[in-house]
VEXFI-416912 format. One record per atom (N, C-alpha, C, CB): residue in three letters; x, y, z. Coordinates in steps of 0.05 Angstrom, whole numbers, plus 5000, padded with zeros to 4 digits. Glycine has a CB too. Layout:
N
AlaXYZ...
! end
This chain:
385
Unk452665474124Unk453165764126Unk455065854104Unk454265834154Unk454066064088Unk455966164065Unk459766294080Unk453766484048Unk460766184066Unk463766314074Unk463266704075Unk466566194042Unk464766764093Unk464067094083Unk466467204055Unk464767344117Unk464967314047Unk466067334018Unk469567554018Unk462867523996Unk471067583996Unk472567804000Unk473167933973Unk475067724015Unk472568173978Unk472468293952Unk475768423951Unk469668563950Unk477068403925Unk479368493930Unk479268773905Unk481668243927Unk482468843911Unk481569193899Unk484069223880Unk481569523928Unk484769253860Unk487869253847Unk487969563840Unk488469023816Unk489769613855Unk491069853854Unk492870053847Unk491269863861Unk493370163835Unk496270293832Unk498370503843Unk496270373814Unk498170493871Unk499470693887Unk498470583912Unk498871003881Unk500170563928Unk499770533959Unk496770503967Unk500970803974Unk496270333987Unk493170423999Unk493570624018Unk491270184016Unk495170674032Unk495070864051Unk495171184033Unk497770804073Unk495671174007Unk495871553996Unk493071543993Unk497871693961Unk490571443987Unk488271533976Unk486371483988Unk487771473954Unk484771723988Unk483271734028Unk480571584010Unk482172204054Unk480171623993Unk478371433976Unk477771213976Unk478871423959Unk480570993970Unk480470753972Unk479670654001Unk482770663963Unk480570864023Unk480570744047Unk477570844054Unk483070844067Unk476870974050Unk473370984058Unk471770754043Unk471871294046Unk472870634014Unk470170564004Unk472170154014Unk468970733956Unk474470144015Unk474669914034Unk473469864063Unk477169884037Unk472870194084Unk472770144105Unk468870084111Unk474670394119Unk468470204086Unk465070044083Unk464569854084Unk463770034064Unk465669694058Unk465869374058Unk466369224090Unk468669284036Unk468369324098Unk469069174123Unk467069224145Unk471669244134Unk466669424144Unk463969494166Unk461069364160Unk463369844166Unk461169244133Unk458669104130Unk458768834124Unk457169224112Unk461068674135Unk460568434133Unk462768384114Unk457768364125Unk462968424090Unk466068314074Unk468868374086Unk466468464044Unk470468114069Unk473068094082Unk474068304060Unk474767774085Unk476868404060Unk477668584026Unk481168474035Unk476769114023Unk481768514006Unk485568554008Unk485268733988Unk488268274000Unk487368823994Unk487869073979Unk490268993951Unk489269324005Unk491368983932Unk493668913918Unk494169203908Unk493168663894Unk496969223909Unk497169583905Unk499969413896Unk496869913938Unk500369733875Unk503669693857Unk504469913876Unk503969783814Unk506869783883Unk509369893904Unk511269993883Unk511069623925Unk511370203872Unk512870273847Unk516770323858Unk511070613833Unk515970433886Unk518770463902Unk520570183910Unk517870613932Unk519670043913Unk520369753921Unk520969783955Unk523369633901Unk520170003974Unk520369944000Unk517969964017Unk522270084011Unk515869854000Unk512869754021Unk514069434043Unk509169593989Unk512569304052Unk512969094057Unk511068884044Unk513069104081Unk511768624036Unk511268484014Unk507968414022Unk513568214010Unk506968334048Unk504868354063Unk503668424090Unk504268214059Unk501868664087Unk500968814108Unk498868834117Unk501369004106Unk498468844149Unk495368844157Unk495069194165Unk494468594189Unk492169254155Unk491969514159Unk489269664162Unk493169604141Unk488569804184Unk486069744181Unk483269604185Unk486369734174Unk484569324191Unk482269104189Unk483168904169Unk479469224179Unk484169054144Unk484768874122Unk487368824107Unk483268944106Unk487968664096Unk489868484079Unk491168604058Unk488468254068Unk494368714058Unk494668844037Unk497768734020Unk494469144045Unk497168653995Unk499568503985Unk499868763969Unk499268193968Unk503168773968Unk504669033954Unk506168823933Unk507069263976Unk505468873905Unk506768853891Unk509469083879Unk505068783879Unk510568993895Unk513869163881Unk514669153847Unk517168983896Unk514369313836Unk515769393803Unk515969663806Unk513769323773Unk518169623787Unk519069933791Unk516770043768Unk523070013781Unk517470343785Unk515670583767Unk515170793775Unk513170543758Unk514870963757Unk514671253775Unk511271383767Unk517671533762Unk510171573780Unk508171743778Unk506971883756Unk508771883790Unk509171993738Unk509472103706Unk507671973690Unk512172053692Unk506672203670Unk504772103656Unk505972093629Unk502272243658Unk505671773621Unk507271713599Unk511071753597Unk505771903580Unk510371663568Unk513971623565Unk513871283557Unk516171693603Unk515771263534Unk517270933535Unk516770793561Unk520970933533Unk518870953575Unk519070723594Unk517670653615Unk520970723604Unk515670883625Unk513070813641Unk512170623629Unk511071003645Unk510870683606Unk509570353586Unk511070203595Unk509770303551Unk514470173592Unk514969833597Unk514369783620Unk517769703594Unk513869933642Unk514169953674Unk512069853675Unk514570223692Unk509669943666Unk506369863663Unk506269623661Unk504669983639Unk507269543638Unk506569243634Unk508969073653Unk506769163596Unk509969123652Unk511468883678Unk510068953709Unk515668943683Unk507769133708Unk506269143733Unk504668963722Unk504969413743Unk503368963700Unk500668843693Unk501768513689Unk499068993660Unk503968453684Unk504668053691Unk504468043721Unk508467883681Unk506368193724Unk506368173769Unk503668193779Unk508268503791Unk501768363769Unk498968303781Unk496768133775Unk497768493781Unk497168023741Unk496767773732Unk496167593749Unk498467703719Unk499167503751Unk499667263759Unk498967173793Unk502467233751Unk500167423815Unk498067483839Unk496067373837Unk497367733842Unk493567633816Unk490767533824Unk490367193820Unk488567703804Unk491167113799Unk490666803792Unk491266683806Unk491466693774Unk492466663835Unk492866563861Unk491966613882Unk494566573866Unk490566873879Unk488167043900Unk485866773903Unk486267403880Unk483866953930Unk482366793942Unk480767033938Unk483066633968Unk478467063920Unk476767353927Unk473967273906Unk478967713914Unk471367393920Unk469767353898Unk468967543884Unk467867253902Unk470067803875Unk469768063868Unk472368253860Unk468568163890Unk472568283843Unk475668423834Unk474668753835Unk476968303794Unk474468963845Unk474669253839Unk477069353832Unk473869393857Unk477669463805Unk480969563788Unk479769873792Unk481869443744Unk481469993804Unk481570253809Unk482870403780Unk483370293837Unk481470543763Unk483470733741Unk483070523721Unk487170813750Unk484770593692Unk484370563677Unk486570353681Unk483970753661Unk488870403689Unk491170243686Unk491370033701Unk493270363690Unk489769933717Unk489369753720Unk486969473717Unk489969823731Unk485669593701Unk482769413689Unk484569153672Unk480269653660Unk486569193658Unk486368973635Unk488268813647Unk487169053602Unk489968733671Unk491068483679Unk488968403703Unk494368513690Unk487468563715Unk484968513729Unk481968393711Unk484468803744Unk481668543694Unk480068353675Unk480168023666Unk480268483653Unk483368103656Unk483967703645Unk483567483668Unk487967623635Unk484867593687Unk485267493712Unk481767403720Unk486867753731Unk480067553729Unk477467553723Unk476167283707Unk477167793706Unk476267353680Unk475967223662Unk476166963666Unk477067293647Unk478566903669Unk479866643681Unk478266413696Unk481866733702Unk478666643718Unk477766593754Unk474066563754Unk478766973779Unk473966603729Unk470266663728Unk469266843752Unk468366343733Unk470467113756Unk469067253778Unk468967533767Unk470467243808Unk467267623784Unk465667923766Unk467768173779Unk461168003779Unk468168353754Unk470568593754Unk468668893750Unk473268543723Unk470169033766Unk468569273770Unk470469473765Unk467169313796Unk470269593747Unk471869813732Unk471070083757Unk470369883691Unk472070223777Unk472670413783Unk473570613771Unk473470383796Unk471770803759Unk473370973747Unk473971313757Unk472270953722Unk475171373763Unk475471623781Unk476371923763Unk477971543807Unk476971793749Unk478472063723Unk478371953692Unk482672123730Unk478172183680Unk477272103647Unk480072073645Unk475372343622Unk481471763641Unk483971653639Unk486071833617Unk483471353631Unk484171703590Unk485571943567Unk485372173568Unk484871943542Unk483572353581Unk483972613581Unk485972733603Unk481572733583Unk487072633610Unk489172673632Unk492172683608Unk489072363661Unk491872493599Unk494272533584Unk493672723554Unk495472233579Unk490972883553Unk491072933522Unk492873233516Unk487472963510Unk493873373539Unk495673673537Unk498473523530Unk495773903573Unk498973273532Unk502673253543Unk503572963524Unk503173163591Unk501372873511Unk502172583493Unk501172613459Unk500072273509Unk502072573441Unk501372593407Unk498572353408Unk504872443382Unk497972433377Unk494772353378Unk494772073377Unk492772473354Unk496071863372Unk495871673360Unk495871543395Unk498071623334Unk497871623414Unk498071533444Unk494971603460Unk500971733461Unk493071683446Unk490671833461Unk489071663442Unk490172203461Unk488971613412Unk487971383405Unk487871203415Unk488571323390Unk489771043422Unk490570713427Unk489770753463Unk494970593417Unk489170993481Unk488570993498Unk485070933512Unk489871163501Unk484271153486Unk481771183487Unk479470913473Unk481571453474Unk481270793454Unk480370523445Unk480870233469Unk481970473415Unk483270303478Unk483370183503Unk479970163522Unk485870373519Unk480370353527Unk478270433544Unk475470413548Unk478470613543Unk474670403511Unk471770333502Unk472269973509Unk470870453463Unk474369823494Unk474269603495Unk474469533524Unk475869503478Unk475869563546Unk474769473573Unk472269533581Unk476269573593Unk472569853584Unk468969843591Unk466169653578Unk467870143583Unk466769513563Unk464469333547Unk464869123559Unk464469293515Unk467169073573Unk467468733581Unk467468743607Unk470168553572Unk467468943632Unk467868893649Unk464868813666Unk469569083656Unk464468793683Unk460668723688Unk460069023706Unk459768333716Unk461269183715Unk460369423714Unk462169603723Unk458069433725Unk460769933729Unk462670133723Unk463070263748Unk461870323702Unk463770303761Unk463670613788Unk464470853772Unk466570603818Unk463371023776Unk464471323769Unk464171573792Unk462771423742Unk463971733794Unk464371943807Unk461772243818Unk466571993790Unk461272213779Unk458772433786Unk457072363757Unk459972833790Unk455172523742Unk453972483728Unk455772513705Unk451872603732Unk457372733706Unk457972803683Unk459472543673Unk459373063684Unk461272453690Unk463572223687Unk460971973682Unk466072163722Unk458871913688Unk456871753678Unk455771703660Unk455571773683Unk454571923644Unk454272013620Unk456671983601Unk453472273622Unk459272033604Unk461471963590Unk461071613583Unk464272043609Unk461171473610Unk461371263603Unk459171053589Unk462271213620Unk456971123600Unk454871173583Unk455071083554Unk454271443584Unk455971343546Unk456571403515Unk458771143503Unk458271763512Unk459771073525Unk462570833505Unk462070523517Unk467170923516Unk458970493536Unk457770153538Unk455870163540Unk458369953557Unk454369923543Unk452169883553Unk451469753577Unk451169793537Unk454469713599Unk454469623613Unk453869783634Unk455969513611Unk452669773658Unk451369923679Unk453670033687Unk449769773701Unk452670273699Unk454670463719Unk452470583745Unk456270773698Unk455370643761Unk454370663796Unk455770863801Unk455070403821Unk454671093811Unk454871453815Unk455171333849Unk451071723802Unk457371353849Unk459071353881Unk461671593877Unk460970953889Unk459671903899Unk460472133903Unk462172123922Unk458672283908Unk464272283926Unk466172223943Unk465872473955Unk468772123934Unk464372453979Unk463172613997Unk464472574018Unk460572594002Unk464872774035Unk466372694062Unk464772524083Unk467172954076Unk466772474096Unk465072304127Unk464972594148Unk467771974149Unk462272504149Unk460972744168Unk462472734193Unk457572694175Unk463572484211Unk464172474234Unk466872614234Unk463872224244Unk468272654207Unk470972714199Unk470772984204Unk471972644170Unk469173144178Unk469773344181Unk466473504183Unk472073404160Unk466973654200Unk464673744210Unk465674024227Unk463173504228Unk463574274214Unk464674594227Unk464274534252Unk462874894219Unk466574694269Unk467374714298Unk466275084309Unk471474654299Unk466675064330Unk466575364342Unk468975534337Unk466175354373Unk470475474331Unk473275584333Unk473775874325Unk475075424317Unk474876044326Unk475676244310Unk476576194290Unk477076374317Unk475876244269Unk477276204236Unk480176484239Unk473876304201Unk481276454222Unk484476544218Unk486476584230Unk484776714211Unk487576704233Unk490876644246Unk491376884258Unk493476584223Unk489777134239Unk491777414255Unk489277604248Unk495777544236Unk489277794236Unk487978084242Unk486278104210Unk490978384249Unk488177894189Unk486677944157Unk485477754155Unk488377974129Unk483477754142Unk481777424125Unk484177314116Unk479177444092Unk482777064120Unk485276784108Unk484076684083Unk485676454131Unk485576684056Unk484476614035Unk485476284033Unk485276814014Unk484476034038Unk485675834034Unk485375654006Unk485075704054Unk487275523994Unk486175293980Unk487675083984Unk485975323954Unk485974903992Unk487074553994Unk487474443961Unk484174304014Unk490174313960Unk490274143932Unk492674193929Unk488674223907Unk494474053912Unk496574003897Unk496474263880Unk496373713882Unk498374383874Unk499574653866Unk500474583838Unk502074773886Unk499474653819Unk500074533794Unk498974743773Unk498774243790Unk499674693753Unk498174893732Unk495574843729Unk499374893705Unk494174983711Unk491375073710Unk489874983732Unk489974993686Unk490775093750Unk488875083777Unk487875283800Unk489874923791Unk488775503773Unk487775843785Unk490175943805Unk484375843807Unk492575813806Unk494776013829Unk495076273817Unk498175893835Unk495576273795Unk496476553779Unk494376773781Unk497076493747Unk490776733771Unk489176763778Unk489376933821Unk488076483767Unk488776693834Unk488876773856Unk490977043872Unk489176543865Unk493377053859Unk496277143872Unk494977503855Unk500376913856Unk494877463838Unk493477793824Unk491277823836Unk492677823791Unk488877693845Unk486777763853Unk487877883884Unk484777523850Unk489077793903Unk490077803929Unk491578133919Unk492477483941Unk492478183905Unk494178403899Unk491778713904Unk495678333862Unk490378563897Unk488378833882Unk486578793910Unk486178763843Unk486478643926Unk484678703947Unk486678673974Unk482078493946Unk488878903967Unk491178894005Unk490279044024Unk494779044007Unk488079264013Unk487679344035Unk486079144058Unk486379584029Unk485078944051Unk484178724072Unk485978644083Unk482878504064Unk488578624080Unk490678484092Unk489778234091Unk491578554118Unk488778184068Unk489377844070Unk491177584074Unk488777774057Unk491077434089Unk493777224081Unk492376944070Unk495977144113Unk493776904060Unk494076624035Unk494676344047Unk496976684013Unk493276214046Unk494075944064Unk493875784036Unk491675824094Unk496175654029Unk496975474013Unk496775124028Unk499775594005Unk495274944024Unk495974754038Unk496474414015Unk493474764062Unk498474444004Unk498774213979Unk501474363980Unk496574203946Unk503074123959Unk504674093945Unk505674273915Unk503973883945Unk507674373910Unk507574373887Unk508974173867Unk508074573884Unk508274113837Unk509674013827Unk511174013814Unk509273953824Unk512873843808Unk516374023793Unk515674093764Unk519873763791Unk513274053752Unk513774173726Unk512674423736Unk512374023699Unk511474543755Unk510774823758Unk512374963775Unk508374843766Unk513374803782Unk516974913814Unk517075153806Unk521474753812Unk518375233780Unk519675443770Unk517675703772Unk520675373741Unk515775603759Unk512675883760Unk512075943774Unk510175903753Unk511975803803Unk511175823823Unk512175963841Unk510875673828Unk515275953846Unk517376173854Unk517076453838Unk520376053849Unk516576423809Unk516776683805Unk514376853817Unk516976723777Unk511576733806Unk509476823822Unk509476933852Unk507976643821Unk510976863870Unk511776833902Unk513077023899Unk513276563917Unk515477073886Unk517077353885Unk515677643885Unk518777363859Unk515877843905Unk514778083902Unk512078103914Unk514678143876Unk510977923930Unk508677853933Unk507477973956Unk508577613934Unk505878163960Unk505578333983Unk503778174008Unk504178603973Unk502677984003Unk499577824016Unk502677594038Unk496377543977Unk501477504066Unk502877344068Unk501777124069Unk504177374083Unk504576944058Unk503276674049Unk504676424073Unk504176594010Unk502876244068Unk503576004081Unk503175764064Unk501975974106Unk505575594051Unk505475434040Unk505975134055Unk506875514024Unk504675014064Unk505274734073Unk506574454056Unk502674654081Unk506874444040Unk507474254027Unk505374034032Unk510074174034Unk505973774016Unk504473604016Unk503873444056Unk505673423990Unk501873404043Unk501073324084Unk499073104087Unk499073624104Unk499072934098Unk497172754110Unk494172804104Unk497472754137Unk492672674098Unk489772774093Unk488372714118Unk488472634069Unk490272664138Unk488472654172Unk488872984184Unk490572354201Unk490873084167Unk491373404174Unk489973604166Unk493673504166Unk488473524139Unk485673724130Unk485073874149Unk482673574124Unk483473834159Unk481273914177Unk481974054198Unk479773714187Unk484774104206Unk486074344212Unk486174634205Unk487674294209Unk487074524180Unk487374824158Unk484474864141Unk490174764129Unk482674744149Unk480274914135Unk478775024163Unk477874684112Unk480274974190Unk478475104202Unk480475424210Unk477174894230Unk482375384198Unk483875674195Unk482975864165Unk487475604194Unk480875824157Unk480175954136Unk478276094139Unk479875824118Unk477176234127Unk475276394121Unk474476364097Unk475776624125Unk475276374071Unk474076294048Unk476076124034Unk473076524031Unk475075884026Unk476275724011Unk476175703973Unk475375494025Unk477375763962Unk477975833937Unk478375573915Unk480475993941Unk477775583894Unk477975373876Unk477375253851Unk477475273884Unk479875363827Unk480175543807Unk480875413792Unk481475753809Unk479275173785Unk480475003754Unk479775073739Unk480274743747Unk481175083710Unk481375163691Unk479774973674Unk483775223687Unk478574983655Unk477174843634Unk478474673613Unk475875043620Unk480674593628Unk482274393607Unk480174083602Unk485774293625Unk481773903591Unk480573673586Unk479073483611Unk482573533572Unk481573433634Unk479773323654Unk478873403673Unk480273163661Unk478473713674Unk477573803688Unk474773913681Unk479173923694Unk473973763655Unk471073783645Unk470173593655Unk470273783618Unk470473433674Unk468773173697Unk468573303710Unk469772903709Unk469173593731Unk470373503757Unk468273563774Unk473073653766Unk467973403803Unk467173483818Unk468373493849Unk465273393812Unk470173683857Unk471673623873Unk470973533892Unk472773753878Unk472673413910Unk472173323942Unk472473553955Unk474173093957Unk475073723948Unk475573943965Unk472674103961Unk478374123956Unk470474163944Unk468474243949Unk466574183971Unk467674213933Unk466673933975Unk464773773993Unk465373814024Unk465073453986Unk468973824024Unk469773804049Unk469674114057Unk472673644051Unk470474314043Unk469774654056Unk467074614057Unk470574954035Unk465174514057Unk461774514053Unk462474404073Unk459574384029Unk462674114088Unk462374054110Unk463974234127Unk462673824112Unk465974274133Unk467674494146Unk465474804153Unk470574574120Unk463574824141Unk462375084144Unk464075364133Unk461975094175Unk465475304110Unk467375514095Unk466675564064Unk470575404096Unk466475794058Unk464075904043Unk466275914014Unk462376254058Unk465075723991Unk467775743972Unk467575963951Unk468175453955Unk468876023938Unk469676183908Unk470676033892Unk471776413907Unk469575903875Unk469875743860Unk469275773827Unk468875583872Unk470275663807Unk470275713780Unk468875493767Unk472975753770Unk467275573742Unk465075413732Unk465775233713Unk462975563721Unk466275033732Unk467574753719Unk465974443721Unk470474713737Unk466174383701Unk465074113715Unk461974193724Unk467074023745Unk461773993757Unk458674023777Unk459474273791Unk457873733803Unk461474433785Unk462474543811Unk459774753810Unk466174703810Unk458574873794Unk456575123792Unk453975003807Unk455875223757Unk453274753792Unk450074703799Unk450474553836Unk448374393767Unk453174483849Unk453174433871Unk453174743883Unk455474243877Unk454474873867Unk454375173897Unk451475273888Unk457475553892Unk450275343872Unk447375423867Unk446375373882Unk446075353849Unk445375013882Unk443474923887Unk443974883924Unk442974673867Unk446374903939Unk445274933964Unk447575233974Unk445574593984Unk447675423954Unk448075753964Unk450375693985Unk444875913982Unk452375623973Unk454175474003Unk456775723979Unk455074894008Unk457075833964Unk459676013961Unk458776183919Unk463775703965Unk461676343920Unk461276453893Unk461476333871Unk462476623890Unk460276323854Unk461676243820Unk463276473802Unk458776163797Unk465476393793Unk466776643783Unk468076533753Unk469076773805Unk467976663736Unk470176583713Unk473076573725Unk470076823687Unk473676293698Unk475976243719Unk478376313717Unk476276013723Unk478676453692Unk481276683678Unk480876903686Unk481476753646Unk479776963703Unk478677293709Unk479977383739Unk474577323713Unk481677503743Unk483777543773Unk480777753789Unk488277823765Unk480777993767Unk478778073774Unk476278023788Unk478478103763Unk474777883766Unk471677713789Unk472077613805Unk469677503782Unk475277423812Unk476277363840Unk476377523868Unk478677313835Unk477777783853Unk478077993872Unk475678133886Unk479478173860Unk473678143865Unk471578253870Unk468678043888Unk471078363841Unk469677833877Unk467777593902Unk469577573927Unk467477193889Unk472277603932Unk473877663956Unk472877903971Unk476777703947Unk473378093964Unk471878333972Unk469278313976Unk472078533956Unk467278163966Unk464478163978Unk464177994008Unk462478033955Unk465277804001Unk465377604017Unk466377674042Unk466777414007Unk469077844044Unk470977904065Unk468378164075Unk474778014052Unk467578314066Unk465678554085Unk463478414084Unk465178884074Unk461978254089Unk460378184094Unk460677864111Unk458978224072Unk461577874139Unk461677644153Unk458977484154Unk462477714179Unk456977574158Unk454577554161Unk453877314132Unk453277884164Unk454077414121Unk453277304086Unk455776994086Unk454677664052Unk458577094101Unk459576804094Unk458476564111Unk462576794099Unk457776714137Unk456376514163Unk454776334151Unk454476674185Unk452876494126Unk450076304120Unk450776094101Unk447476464105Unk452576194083Unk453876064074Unk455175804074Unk454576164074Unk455975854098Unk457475614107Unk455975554121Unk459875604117Unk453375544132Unk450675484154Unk450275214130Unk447175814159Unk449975374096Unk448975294079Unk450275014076Unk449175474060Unk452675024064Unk453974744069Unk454574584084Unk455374714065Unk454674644106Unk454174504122Unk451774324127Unk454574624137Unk449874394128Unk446974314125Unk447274014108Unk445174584107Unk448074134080Unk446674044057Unk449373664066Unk447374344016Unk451973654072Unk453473494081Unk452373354104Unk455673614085Unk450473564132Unk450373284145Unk447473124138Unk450473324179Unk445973314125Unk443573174113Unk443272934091Unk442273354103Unk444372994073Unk445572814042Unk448372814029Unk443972934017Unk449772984027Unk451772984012Unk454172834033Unk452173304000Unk454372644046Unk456272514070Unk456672194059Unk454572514107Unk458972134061Unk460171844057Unk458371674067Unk462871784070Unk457171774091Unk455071484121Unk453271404093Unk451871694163Unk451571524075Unk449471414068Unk450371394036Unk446971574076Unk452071574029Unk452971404002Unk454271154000Unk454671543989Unk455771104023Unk457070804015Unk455270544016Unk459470724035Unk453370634020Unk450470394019Unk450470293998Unk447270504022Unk451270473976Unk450970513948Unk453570243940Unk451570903938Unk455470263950Unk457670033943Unk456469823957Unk460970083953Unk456269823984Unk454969643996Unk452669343982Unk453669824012Unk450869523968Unk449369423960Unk450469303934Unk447569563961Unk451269413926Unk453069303889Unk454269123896Unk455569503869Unk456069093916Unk457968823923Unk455568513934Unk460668953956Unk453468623951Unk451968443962Unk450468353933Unk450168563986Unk449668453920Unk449068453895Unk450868183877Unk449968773885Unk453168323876Unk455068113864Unk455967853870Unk457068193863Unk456467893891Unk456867633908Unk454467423916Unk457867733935Unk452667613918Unk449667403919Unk448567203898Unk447067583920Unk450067343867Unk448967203847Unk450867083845Unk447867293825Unk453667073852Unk455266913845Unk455566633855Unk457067033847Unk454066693884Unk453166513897Unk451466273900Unk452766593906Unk450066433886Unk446566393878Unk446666063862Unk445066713850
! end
């Protein structure tokens, strides 16, 4: 009888912050593989090993912070990348998955080594994250990084087509379109009354940051009070936008509700206090991949979005009529898809009839994670073999 196999995952932030990791581990485990998780503990107060879940999670402690770039993140990086080195080369696993860019190349050697097959997860165009805030030569040596792993690793995860086609273009090594669709049993429209008081609730789920349409939204809300709308804020903001963000808030006639950052078991609260869910990225660099989750999850929720033509975000609302497309500098076309939306209850109902639909039929975690499922049985079979 074959041992049952364990695929392990190298990480860079907690397993418990990314509802991601924990769905596409809680597959594996539900179909037969063992997993550990190896995550950089950048705080140094995880515990050194934890059961969670079902599965096995070693915290490597090095210091480091969140920030993108800088000296000393680099040195921080690489004294993550010996500490996880040296780990894996003492691991018991037949399958390495490196989540991100920053962690492929001490998970690759390691690999290499160990003679076992590495799976580049890639969830965000790595260098384009840093191309607004780092000089060219740091986006060079990133983006050459990047071609050279992707050619050596034995294959790719990505996200949606577009992020496919990217990678595509820099190997010839296969890639696997694993959508990060919600779990239907998670979140799924209720009977409830949607809002809080007497006005439509304008919500957006996400981290509060620049180019992500707040400024946009807060003028659009201005120009449409006679709805008495209120504003449900449910994220964080971040300290390079602290300052803009207060000013924006000053003078502000709409009332708002800001939650701060929150549990991702608390979602599904605050989208059933909404009425239209909003979602306004701007056309910067990596937000030419995007295909949000928060799309997927107001679609399952039955909440009809306004959203800006980014990324998949257009050809997903089109093609199952689940909310608006609007330019995404425009306060205006905001205001004016707010106002359609808000007098016509009827039109958001179908709407959100619409997404809903399209989530419990195809667009749901139950039948995409088949898709990992199978890639790992895949791997492990020939390794076997």
């Amino acid at each position: 009888m074959k041992p049952i196999p364990t695929i392990a995952f190298l990480v860079s932030y907690p397993y418990q912050d990314n509802a991601q990791l924990r769905k596409e581990t809680k597959a594996l485990l539900d179909h037969g593989f063992r997993v550990h998780v190896y995550a950089w503990d950048r705080r140094g107060t995880l515990p050194a090993q934890q059961q969670i879940d079902g599965l096995e999670i070693t915290n490597i402690a090095s210091s480091g912070t969140f920030s993108r770039g800088g000296i000393l993140q680099g040195v921080r990086t690489l004294a993550f990348w010996f500490k996880a080195f040296f780990t894996l080369l003492r691991a018991e696993f037949a399958a390495l998955q490196c989540q991100d860019l920053n962690t492929v190349l001490p998970g690759l050697l390691a690999c290499r080594l160990r003679r076992r097959p590495v799976i580049f997860d890639a969830h965000d165009p790595y260098p384009e994250m840093f191309e607004l805030s780092q000089p060219g030569y740091i986006l060079a040596i990133m983006r050459g990084l990047e071609k050279f792993l992707s050619r050596r690793v034995d294959t790719i995860i990505t996200v949606n087509e577009l992020m496919a086609a990217r990678f595509r273009a820099l190997t010839p090594r296969p890639v696997t379109i694993l959508y990060n669709y919600p779990e239907k049993t998670l979140f799924s429209a209720g009977e409830e009354k949607r809002g809080t008081g007497t006005g439509i609730v304008i919500g957006r789920i996400g981290t509060i940051q620049p180019d992500t349409g707040i400024e946009e939204l807060i003028e659009a809300l201005d120009q449409v009070r006679e709805l008495s709308p209120e504003l449900l804020l449910v994220g964080g903001v971040t300290p390079n936008f602290s300052r803009e963000f207060e000013r924006l808030m000053q003078g502000i006639n709409t009332r708002v509700t800001v939650t701060g950052f929150i549990p991702p078991t608390e979602v599904v609260a605050y989208y059933r206090a909404m009425d239209i869910s909003v979602m306004l990225y701007h056309p910067t660099p990596i937000f030419r991949y995007i295909s949000p989750m928060k799309l997927f999850e107001s679609m399952a929720m039955g909440v009809p979005v306004i959203a800006s033509d980014v990324g998949e975000i257009r050809q997903v609302v089109e093609a199952y009529k689940c909310g608006v497309v609007v330019q995404e500098n425009s306060d205006r076309a905001l205001a004016q898809a707010i106002r359609e939306l808000a007098g016509d209850p009827e039109k958001r109902r179908e709407m959100g009839a619409n997404g809903t639909r399209a989530i419990q039929e195809t667009m749901n975690w139950e039948q995409e994670r088949m898709k990992l499922v199978e890639l790992y049985r895949r791997l492990t079979g020939e390794q076997q073999a």
